[in-house]
C-alpha positions as CSV (number, residue, x, y, z in Angstrom):
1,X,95.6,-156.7,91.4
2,X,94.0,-156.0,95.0
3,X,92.5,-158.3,96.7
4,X,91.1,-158.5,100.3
5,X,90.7,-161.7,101.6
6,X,92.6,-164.7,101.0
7,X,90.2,-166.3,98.8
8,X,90.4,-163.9,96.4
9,X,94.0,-163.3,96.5
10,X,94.4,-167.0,95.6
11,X,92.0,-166.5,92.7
12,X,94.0,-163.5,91.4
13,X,97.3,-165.5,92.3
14,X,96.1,-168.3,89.8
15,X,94.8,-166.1,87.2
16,X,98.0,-163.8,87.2
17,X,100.5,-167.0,87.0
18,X,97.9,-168.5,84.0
19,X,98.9,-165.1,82.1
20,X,101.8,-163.9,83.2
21,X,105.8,-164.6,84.3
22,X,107.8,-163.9,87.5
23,X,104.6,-163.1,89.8
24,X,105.5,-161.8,93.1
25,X,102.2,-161.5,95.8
26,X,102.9,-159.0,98.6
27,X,101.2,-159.7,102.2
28,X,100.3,-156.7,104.4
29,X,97.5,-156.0,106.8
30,X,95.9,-152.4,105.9
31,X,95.1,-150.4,108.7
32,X,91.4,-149.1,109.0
33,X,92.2,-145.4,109.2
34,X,94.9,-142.8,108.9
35,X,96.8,-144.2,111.7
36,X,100.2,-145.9,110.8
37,X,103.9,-144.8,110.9
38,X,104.5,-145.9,107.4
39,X,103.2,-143.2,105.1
40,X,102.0,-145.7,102.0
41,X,99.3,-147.5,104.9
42,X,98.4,-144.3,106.2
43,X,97.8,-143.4,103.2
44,X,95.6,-147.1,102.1
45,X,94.0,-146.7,105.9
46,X,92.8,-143.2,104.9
47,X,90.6,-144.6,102.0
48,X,88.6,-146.5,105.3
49,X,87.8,-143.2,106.2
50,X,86.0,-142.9,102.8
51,X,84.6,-146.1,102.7
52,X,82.7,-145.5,105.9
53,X,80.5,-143.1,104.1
54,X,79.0,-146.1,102.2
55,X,78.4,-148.2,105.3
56,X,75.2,-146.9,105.6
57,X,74.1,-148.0,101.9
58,X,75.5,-151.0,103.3
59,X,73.7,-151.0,106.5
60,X,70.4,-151.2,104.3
61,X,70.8,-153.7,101.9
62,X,72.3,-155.7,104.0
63,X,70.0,-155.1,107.5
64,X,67.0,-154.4,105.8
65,X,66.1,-157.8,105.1
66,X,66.6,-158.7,109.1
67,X,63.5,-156.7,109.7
68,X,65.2,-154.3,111.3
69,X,63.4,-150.9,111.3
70,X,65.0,-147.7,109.3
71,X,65.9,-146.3,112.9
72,X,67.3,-149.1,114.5
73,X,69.7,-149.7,110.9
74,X,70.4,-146.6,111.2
75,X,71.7,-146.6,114.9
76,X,73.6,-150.1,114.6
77,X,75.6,-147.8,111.4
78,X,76.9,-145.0,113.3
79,X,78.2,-147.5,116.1
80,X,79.8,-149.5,113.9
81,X,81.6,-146.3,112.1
82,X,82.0,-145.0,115.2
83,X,83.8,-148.2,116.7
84,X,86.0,-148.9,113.7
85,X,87.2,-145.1,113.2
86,X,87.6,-144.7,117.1
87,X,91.4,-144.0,117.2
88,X,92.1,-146.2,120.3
89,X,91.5,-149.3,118.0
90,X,93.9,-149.8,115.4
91,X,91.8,-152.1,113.1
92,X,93.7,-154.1,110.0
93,X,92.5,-156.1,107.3
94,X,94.9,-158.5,105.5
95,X,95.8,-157.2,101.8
96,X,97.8,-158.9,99.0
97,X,99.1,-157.1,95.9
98,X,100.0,-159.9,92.9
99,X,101.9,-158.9,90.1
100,X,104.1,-159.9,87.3
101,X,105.0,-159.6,83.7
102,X,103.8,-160.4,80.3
103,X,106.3,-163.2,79.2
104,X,108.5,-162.2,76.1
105,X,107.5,-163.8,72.5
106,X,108.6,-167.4,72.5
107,X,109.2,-167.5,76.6
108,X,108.3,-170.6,78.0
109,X,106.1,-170.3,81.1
């Protein structure tokens, strides 16, 4: 289980240990871009890259309700892509990985 933000990583904390045995959550922060040393966040940063695409899908639903004309959503998009992916920045986001296993028949939880 993934999760992104600590509210849902408490959620999917609670649900795993409701289900499942020896659960072990894993903090990290996950870069925003292909930037990192360590080759397993590089490689989680470069899925940012990806996301950005949907931004602008993003950018609409989200802006179009401000009143904000097509152009101006469209402009405030591309400077926030352009300010997250600028390589000077090295943007994280906290990340949590929960896991554990299925108890064996008869194993008290």
């Amino acid at each position: 289980m993934l999760a992104t933000n600590g509210g849902d990583a408490t959620r999917a904390l609670t649900r795993a240990r409701a289900a499942v045995v020896d659960v072990i959550e894993t903090r990290f922060m996950i870069p925003y871009g292909p930037w990192h040393q360590d080759e397993r966040l590089n490689h989680a940063g470069s899925f940012f890259d990806s996301a950005m695409n949907g931004l602008g899908w993003m950018g609409w639903r989200f802006l179009g309700a401000t009143g904000l004309s097509g152009d101006d959503i469209e402009k405030l998009v591309e400077e926030a892509k352009s300010e997250v992916l600028d390589p000077k920045f090295r943007w994280r986001a906290p990340g949590w990985v929960v896991y554990g296993r299925k108890p064996a028949e008869g194993q008290v939880q």
